[in-house]
N, C-alpha and C positions, 0 to 999 in steps of 0.2 A: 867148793867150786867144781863144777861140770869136768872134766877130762874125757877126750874120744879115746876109744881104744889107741894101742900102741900099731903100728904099723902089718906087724903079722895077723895081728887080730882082725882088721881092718882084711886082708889079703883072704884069710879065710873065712871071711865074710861074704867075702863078693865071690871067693871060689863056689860057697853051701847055696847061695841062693839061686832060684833060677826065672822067678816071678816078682816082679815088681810095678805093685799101682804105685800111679803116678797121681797124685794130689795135686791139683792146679795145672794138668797140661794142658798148654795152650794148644789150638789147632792153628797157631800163625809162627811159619816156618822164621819170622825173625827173634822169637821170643829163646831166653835160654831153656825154659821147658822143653820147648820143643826138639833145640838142638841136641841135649842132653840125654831127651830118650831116645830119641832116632841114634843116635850114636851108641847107645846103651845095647838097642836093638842091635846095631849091626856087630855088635861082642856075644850077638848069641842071646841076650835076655828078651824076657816076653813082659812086653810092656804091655801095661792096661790101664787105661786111661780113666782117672775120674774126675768128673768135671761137668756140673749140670748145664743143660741148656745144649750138651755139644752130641751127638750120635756117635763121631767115629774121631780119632785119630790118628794118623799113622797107620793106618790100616785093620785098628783096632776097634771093636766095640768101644764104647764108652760107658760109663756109669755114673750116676748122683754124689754116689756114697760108698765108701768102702764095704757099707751093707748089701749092696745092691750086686756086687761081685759075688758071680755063684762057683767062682773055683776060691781052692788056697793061692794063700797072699806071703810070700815070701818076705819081703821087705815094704814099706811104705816109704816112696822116695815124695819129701815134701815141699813142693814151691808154694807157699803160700805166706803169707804175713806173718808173725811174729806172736798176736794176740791168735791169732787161731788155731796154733800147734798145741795149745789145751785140750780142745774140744777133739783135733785129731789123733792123740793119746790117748785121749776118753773111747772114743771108739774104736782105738789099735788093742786096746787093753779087753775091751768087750768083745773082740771077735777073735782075740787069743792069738792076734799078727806078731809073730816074736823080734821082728827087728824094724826100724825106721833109721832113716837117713835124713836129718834135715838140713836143707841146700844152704852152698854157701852165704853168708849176710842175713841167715836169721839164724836168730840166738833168743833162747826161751829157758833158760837156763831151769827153769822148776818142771816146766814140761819132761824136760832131758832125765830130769834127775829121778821125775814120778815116773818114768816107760824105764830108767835102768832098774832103780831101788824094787818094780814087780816083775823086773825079771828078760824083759826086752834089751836087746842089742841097741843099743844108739852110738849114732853118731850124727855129730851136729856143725854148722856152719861149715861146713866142706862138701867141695864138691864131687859127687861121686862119677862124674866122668874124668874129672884128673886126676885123683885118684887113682881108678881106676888102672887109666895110662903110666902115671906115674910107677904103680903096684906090678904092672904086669909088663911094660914094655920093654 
């Protein structure tokens, strides 16, 4: 069964990284995507948005696909369903993104297990903005 890092783990995790696409951010300020990264942002991180269909959010380019990102990717922070955190492993694992976050309320527990077991940082079902506060306030 799945286990997040213990809590320091977890603290110098969020110290190392400093880039974080966002899988699923929405561009509608009531969504938690969006509160999430904008908050994320204003702790200093550079969020990049990926999410087809949309140009910009938050101030930021947007992108399709974690492919389609021409800088490094520090972490993959994931709002997206449950059945898709496969295929976004698949592609974290092909572009050699060493850590993913997925948000609190989804649980993919073999996804988790295939990004830890090749060597990626996971953490799952928690939110990395309390977290965060929790970690560092």
């Amino acid at each position: 069964m799945f286990e997040n890092p213990a809590p320091d783990e977890t603290r110098a995790l969020l110290k190392k990284i400093r880039t974080i696409a966002v899988v699923g951010l929405s561009p509608q300020p009531a969504r938690p995507s969006y509160f999430v990264s904008r908050a994320m942002q204003g702790f200093g991180y550079r969020i990049i948005p990926v999410r087809p269909a949309v140009s910009e959010v938050l101030g930021e380019k947007a992108y399709a696909t974690l492919a389609d990102v021409p800088e490094p990717i520090d972490l993959v922070d994931v709002f997206r369903a449950a059945e898709h955190v496969d295929a976004i492993v698949d592609e974290c694992l092909r572009l050699n993104i060493p850590s993913i976050w997925i948000q609190e309320g989804i649980v993919n527990e073999a996804a988790a297990e295939k990004a830890r077991n090749a060597g990626m940082s996971v953490v799952m079902d928690r939110c990395i903005y309390k977290d965060y506060v929790e970690l560092f306030a």
